[in-house]
PyMOL Python script that loads the backbone (N, CA, C, O; Angstrom):
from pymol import cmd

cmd.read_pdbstr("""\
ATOM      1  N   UNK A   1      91.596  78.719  95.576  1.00  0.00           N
ATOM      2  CA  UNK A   1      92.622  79.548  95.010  1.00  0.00           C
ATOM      3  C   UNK A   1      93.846  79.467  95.925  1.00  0.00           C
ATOM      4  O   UNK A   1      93.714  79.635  97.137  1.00  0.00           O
ATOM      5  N   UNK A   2      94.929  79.234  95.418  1.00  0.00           N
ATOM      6  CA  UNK A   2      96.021  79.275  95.898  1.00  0.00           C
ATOM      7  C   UNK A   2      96.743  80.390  96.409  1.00  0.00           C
ATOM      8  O   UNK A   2      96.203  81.477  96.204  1.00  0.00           O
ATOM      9  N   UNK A   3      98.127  80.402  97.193  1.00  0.00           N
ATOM     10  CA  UNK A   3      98.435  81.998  97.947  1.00  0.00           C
ATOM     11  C   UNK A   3      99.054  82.422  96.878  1.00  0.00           C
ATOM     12  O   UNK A   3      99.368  83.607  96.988  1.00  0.00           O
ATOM     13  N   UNK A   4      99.326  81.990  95.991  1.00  0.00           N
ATOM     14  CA  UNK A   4     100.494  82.440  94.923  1.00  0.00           C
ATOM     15  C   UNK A   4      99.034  83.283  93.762  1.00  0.00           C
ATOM     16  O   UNK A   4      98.856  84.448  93.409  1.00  0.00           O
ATOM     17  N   UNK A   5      98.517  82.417  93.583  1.00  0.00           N
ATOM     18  CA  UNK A   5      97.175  82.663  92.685  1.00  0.00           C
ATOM     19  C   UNK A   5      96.505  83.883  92.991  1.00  0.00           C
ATOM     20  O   UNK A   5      96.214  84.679  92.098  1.00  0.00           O
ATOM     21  N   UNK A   6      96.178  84.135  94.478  1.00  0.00           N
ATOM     22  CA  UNK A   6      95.382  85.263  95.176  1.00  0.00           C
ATOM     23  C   UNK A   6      96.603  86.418  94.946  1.00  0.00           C
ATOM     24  O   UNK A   6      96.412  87.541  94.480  1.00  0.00           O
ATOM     25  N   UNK A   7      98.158  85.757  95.474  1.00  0.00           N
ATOM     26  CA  UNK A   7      98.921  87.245  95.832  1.00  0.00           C
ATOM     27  C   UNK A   7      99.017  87.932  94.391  1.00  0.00           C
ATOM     28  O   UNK A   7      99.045  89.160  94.318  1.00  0.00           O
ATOM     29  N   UNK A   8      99.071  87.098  93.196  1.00  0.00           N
ATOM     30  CA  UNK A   8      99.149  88.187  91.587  1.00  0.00           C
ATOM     31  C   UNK A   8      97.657  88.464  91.271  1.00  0.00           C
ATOM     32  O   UNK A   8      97.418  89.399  90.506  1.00  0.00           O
ATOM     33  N   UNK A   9      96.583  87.710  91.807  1.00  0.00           N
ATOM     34  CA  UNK A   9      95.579  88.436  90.786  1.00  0.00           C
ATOM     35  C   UNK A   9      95.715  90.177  92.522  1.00  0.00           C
ATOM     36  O   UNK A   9      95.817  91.396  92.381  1.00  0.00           O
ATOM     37  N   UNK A  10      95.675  89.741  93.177  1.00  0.00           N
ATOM     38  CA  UNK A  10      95.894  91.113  93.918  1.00  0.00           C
ATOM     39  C   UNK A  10      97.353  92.547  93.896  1.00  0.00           C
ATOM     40  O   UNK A  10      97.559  93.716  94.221  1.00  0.00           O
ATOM     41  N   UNK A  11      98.008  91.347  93.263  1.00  0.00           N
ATOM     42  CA  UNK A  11      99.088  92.292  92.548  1.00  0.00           C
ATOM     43  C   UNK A  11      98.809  93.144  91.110  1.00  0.00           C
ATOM     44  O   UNK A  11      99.341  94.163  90.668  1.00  0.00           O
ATOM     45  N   UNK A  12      98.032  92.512  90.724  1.00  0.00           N
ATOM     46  CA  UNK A  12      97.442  92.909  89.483  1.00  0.00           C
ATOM     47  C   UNK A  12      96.242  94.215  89.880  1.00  0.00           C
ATOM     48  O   UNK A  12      96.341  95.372  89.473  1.00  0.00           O
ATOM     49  N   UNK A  13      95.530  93.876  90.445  1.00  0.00           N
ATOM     50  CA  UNK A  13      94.519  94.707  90.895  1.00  0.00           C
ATOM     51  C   UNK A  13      95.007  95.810  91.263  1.00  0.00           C
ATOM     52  O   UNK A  13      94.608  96.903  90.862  1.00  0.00           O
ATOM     53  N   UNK A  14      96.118  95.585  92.240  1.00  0.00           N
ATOM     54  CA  UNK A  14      96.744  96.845  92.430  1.00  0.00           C
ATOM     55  C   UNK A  14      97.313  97.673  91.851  1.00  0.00           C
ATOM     56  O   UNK A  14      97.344  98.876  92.111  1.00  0.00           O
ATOM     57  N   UNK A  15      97.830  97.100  90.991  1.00  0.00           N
ATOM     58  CA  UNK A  15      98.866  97.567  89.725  1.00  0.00           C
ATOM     59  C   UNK A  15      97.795  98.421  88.734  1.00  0.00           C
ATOM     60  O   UNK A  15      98.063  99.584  88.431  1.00  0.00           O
ATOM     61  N   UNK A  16      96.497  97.727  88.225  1.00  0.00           N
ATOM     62  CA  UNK A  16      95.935  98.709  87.392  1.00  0.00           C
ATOM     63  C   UNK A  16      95.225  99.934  88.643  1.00  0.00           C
ATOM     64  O   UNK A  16      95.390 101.153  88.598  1.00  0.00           O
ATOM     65  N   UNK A  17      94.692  99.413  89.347  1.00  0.00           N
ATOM     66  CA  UNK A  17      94.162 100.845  89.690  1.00  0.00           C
ATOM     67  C   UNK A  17      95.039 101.886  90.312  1.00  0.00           C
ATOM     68  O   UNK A  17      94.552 102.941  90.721  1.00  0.00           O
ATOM     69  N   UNK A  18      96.592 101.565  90.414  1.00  0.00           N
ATOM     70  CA  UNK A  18      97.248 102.850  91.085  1.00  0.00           C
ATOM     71  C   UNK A  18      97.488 103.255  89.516  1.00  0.00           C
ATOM     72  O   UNK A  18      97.712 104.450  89.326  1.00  0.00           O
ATOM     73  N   UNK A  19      97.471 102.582  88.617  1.00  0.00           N
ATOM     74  CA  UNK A  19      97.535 103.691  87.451  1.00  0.00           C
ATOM     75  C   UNK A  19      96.793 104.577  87.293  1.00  0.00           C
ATOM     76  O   UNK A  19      96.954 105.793  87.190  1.00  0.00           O
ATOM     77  N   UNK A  20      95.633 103.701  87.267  1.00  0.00           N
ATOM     78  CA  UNK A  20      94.321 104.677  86.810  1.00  0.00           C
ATOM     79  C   UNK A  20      94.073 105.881  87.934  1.00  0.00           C
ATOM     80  O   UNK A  20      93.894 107.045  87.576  1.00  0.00           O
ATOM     81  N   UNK A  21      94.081 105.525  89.160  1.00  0.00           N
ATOM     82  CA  UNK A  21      93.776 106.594  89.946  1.00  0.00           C
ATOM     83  C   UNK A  21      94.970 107.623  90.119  1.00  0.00           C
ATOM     84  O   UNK A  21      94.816 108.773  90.531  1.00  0.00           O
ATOM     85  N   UNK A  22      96.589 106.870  89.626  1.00  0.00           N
ATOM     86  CA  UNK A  22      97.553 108.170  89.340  1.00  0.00           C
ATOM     87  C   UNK A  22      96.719 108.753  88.358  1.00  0.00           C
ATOM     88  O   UNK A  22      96.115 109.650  88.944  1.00  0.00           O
ATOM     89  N   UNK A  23      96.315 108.713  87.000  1.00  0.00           N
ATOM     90  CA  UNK A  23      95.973 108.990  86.202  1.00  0.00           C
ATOM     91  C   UNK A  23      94.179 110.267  86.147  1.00  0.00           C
ATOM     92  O   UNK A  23      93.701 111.077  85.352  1.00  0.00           O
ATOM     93  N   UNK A  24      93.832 109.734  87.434  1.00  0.00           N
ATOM     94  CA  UNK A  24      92.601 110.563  87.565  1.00  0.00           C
ATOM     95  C   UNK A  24      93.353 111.800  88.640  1.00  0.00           C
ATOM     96  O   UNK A  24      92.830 112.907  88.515  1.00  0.00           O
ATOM     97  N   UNK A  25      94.106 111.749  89.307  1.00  0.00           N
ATOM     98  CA  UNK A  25      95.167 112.488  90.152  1.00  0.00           C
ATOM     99  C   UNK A  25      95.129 113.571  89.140  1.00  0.00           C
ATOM    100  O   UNK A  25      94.302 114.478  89.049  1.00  0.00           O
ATOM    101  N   UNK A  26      96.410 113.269  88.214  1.00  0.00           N
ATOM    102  CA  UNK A  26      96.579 114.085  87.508  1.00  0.00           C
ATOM    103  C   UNK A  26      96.142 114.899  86.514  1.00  0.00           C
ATOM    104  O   UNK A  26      96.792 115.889  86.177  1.00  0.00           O
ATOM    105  N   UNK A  27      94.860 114.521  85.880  1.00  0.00           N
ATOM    106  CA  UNK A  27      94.545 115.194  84.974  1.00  0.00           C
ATOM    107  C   UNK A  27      93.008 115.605  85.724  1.00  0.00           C
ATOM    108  O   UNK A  27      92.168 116.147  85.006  1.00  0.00           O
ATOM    109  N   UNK A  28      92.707 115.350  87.056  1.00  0.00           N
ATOM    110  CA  UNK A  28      91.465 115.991  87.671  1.00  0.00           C
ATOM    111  C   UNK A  28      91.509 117.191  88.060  1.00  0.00           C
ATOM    112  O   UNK A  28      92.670 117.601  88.054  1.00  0.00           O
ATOM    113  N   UNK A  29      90.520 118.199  88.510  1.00  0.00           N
ATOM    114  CA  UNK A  29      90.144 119.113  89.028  1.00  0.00           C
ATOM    115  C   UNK A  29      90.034 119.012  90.247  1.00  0.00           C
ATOM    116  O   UNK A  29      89.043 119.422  90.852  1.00  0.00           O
ATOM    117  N   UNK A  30      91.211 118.351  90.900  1.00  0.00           N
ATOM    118  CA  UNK A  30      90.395 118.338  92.509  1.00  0.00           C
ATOM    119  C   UNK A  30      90.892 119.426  93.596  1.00  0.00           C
ATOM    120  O   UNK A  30      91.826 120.221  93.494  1.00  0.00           O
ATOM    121  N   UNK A  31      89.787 119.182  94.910  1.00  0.00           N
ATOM    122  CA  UNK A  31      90.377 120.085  95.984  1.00  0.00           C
ATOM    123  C   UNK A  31      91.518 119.795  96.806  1.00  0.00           C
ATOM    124  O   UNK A  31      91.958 118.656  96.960  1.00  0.00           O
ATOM    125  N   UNK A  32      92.101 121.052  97.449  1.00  0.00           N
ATOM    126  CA  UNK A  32      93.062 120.616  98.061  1.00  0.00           C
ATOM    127  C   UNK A  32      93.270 119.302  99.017  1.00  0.00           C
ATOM    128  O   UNK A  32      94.419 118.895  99.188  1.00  0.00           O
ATOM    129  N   UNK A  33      92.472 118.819  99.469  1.00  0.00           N
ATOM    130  CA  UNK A  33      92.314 118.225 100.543  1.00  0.00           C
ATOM    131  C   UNK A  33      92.791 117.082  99.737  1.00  0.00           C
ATOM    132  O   UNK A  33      93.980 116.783  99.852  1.00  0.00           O
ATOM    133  N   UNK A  34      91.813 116.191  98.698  1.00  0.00           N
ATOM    134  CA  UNK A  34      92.138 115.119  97.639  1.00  0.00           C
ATOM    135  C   UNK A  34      93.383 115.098  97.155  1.00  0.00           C
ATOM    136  O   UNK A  34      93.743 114.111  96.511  1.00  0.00           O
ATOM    137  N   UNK A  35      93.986 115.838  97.306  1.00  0.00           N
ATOM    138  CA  UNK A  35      95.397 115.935  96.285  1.00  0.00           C
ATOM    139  C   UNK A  35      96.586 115.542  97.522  1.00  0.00           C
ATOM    140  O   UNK A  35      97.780 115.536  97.222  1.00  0.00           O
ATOM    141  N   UNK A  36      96.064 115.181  99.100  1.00  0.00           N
ATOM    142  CA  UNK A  36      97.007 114.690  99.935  1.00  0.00           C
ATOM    143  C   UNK A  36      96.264 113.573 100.273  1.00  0.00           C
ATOM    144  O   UNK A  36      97.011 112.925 101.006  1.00  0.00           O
ATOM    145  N   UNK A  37      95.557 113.174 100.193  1.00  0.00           N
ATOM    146  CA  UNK A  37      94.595 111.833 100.628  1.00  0.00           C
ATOM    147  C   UNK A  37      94.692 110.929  99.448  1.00  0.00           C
ATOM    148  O   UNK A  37      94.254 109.804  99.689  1.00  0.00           O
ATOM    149  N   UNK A  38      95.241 111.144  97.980  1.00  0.00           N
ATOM    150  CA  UNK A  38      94.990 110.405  96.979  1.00  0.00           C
ATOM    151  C   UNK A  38      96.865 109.566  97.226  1.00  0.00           C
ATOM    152  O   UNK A  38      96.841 108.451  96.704  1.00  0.00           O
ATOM    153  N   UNK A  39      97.609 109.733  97.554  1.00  0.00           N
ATOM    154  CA  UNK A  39      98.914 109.301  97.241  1.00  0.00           C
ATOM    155  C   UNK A  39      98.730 107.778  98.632  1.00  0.00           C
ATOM    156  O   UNK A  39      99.182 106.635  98.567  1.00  0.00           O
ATOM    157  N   UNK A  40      97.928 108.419  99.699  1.00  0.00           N
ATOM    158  CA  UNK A  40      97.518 107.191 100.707  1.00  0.00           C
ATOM    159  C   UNK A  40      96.420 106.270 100.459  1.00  0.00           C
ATOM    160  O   UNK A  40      96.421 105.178 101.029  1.00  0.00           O
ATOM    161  N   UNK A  41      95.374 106.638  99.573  1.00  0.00           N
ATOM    162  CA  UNK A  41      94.569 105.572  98.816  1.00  0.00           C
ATOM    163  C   UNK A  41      95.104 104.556  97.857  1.00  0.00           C
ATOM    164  O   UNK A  41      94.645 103.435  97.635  1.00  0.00           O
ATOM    165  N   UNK A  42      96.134 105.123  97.332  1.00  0.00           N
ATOM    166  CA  UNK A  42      97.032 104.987  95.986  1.00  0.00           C
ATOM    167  C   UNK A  42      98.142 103.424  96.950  1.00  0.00           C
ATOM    168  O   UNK A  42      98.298 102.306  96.457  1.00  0.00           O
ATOM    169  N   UNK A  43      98.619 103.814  98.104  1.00  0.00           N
ATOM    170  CA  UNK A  43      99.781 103.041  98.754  1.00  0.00           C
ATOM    171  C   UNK A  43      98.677 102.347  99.520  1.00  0.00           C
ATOM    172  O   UNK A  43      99.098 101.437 100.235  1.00  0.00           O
ATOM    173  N   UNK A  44      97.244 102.565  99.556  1.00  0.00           N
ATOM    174  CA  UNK A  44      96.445 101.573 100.577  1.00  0.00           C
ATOM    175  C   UNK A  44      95.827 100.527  99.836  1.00  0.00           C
ATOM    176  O   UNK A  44      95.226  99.619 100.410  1.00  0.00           O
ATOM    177  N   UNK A  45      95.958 100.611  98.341  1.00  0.00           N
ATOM    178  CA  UNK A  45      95.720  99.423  97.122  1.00  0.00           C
ATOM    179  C   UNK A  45      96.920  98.108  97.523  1.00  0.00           C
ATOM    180  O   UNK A  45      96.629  96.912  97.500  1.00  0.00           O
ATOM    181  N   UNK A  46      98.573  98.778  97.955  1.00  0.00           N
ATOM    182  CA  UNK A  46      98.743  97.297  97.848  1.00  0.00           C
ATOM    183  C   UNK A  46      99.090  96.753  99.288  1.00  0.00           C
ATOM    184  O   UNK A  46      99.850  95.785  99.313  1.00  0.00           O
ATOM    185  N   UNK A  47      98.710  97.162 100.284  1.00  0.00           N
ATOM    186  CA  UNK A  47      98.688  96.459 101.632  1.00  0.00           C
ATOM    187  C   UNK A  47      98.129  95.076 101.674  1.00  0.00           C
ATOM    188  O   UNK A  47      98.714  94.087 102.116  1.00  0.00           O
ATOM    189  N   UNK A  48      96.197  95.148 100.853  1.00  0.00           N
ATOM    190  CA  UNK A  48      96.127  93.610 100.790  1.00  0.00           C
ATOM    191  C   UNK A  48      96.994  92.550  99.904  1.00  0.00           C
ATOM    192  O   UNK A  48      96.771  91.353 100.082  1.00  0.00           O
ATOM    193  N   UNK A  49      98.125  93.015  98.813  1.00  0.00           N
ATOM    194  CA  UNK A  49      98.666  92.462  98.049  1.00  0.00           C
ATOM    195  C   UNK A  49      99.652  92.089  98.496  1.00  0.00           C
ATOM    196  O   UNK A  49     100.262  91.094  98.103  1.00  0.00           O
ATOM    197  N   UNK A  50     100.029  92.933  99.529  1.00  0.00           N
ATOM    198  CA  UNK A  50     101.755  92.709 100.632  1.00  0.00           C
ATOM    199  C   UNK A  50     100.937  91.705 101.790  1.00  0.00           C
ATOM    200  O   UNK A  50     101.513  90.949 102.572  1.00  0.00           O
ATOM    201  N   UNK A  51      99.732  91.865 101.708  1.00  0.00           N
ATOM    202  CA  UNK A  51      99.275  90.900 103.533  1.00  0.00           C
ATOM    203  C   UNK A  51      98.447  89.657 103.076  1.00  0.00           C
ATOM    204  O   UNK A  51      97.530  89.189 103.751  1.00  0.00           O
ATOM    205  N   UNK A  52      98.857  89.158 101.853  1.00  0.00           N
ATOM    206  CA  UNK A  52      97.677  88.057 101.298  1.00  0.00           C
ATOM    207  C   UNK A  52      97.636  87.027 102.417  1.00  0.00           C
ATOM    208  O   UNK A  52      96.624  86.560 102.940  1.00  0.00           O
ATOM    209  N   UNK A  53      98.951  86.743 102.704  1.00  0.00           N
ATOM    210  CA  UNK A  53      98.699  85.571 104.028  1.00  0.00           C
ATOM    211  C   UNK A  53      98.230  85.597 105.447  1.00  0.00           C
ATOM    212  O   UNK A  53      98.035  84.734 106.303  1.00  0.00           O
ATOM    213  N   UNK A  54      98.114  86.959 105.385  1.00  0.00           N
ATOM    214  CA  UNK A  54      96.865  87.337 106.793  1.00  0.00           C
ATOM    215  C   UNK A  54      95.737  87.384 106.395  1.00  0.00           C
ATOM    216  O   UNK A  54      94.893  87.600 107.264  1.00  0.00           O
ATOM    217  N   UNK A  55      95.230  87.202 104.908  1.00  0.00           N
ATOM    218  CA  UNK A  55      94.129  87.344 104.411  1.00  0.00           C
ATOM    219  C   UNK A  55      93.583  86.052 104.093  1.00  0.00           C
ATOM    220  O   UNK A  55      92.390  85.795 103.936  1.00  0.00           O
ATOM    221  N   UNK A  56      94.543  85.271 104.012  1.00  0.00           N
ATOM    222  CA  UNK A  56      94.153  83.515 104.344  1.00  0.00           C
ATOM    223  C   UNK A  56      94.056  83.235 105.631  1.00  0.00           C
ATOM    224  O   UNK A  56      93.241  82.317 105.718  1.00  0.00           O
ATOM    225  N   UNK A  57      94.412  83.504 106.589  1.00  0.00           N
ATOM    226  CA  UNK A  57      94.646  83.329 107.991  1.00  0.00           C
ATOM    227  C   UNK A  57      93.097  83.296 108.564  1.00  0.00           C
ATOM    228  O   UNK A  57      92.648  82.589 109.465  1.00  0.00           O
ATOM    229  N   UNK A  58      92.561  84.079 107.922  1.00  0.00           N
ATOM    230  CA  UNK A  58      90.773  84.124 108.170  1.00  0.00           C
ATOM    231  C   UNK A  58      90.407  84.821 109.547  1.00  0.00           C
ATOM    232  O   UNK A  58      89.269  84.656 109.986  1.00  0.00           O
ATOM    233  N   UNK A  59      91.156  85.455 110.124  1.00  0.00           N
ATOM    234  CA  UNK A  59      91.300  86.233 111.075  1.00  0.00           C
ATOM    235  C   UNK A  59      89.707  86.787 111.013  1.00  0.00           C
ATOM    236  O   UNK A  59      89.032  86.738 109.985  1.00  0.00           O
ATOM    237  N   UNK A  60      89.172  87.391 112.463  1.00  0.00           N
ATOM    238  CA  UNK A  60      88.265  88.163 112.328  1.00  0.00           C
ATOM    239  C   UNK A  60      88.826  89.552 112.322  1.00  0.00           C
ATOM    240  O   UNK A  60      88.073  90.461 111.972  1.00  0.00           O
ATOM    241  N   UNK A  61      90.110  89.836 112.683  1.00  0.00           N
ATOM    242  CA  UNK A  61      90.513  91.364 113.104  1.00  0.00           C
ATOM    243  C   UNK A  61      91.231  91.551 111.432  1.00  0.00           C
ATOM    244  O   UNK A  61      91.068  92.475 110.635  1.00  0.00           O
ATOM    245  N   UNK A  62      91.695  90.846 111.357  1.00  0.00           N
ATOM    246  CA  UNK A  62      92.273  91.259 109.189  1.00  0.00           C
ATOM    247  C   UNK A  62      90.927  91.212 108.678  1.00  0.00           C
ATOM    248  O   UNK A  62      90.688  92.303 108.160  1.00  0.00           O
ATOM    249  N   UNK A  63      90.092  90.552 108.606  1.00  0.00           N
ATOM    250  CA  UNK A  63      89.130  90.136 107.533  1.00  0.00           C
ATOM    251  C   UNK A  63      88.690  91.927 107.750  1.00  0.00           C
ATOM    252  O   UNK A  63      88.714  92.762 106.846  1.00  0.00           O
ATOM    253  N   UNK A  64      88.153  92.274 109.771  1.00  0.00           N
ATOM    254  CA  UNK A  64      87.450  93.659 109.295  1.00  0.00           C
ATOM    255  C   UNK A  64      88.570  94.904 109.038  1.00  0.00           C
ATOM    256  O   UNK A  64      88.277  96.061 108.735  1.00  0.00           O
ATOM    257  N   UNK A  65      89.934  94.358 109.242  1.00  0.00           N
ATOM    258  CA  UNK A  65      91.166  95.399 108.731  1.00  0.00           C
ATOM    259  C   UNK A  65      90.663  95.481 106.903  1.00  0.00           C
ATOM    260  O   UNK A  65      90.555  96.552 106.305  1.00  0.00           O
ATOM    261  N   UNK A  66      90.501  94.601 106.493  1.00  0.00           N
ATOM    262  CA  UNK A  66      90.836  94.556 105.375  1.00  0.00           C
ATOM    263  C   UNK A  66      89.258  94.962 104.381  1.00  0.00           C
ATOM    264  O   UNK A  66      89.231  95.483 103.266  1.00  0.00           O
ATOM    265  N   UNK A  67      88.176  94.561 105.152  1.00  0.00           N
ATOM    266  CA  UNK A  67      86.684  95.051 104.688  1.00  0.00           C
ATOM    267  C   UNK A  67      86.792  97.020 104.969  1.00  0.00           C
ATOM    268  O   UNK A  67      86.526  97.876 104.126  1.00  0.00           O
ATOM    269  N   UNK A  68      87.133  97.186 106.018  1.00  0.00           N
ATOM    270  CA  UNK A  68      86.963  98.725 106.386  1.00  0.00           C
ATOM    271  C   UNK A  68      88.069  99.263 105.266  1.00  0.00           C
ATOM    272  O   UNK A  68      87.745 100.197 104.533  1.00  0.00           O
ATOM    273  N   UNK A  69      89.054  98.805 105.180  1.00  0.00           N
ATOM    274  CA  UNK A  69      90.385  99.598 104.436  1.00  0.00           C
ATOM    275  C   UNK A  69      89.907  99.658 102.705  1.00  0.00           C
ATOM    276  O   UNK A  69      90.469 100.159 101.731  1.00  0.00           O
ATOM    277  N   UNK A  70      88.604  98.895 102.855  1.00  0.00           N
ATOM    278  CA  UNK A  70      88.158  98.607 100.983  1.00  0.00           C
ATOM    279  C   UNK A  70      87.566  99.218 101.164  1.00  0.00           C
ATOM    280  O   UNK A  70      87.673 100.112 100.325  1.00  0.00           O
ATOM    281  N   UNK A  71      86.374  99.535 102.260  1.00  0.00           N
ATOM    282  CA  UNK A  71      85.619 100.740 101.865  1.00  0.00           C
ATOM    283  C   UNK A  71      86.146 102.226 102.078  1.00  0.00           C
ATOM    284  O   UNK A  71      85.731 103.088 101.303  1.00  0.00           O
ATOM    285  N   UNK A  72      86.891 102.515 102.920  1.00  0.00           N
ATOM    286  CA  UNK A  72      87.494 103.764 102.714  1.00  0.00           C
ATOM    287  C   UNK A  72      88.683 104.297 101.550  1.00  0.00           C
ATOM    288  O   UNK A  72      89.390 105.296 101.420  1.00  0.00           O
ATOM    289  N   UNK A  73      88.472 103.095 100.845  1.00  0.00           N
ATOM    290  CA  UNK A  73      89.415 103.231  99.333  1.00  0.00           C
ATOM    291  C   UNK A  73      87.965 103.453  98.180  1.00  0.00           C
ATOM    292  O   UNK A  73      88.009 103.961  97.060  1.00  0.00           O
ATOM    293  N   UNK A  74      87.315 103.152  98.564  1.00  0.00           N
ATOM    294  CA  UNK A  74      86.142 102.792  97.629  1.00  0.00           C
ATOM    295  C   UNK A  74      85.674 104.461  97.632  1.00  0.00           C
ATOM    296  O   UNK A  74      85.685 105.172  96.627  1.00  0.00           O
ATOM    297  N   UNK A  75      85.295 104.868  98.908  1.00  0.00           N
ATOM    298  CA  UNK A  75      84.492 106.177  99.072  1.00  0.00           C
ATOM    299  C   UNK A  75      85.413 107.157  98.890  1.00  0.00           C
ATOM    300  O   UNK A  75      85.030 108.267  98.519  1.00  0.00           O
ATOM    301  N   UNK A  76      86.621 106.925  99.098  1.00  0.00           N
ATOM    302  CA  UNK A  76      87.413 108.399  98.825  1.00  0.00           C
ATOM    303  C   UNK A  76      87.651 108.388  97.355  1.00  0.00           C
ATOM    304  O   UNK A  76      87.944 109.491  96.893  1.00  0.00           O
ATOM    305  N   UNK A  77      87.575 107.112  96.275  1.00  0.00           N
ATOM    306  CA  UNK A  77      87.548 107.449  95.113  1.00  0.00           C
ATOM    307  C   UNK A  77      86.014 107.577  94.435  1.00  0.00           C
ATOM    308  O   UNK A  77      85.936 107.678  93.211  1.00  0.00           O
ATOM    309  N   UNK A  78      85.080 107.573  95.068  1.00  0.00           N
ATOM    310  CA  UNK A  78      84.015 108.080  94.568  1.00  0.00           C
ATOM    311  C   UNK A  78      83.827 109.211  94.603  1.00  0.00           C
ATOM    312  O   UNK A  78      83.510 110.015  93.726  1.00  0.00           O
ATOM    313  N   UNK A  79      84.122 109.358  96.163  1.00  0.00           N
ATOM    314  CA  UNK A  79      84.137 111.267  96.477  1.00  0.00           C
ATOM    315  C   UNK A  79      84.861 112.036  95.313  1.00  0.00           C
ATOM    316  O   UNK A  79      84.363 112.898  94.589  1.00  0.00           O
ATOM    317  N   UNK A  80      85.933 111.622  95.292  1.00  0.00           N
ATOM    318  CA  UNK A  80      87.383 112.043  93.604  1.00  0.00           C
ATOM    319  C   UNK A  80      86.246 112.128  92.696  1.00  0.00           C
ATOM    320  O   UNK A  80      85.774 113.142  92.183  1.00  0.00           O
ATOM    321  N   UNK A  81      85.887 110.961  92.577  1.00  0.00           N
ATOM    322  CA  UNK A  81      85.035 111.311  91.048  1.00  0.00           C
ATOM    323  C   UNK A  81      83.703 112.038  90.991  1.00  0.00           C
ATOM    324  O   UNK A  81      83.121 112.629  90.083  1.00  0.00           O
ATOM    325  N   UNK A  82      83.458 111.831  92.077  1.00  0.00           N
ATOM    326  CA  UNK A  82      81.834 112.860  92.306  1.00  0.00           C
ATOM    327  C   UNK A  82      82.640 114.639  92.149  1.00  0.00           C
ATOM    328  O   UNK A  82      82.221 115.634  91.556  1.00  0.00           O
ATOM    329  N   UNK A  83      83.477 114.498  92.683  1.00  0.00           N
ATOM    330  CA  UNK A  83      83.852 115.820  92.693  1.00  0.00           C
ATOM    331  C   UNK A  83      84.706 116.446  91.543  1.00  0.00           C
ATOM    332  O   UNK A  83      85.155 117.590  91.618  1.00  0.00           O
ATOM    333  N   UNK A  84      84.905 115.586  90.437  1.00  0.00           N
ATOM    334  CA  UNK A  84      85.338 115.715  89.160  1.00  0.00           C
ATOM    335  C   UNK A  84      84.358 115.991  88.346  1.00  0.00           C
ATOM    336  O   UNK A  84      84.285 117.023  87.679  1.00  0.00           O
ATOM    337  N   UNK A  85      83.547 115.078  88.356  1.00  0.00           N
ATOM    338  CA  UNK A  85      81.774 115.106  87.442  1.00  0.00           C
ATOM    339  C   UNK A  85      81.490 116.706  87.294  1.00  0.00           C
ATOM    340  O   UNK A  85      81.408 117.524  86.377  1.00  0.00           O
ATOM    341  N   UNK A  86      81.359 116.683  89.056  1.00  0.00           N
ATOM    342  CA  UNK A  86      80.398 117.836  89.155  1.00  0.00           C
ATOM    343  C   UNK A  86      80.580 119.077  88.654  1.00  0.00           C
ATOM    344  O   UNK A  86      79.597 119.712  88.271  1.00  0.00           O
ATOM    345  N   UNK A  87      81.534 119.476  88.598  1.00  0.00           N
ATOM    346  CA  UNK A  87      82.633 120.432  87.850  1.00  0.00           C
ATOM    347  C   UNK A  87      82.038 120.884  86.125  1.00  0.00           C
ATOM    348  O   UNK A  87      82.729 121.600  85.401  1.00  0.00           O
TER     349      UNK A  87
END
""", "prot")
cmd.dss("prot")
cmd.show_as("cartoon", "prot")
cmd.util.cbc("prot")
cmd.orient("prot")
């Protein structure tokens, strides 16, 4: 895959889920805490889309910048939705 190829399908990626998770923002039940942590999950979708060429670079310090920064995007929108469900 090419850098041009990787930087839109990651532009893309980013693009739908800051909708969707604006979209779970706004019409969720959440606690205070989520409602200041969601606008930095939201701006931490397109860092890998702005850093694709450190993400080719094959770095060991991006690769675990960029593994840790997916899972703490991953768990704070599960937490969102666990805590929407439960409701």
């Amino acid at each position: 895959m090419s850098l041009s190829q990787a930087r839109r399908n990651q532009l893309i990626i980013a693009g739908i889920s800051s909708v969707l998770l604006s979209v779970l923002w706004a019409i969720g039940d959440l606690p205070r805490s989520m409602y200041y942590t969601m606008p930095f999950v939201i701006a931490a979708l397109w860092i890998p889309a702005v850093c694709v060429h450190k993400q080719r670079d094959g770095g060991l310090i991006w690769t675990s910048f960029f593994g840790l920064l997916g899972i703490v995007v991953v768990s704070i929108v599960v937490r969102a939705v666990w805590l929407i469900g439960g409701e």
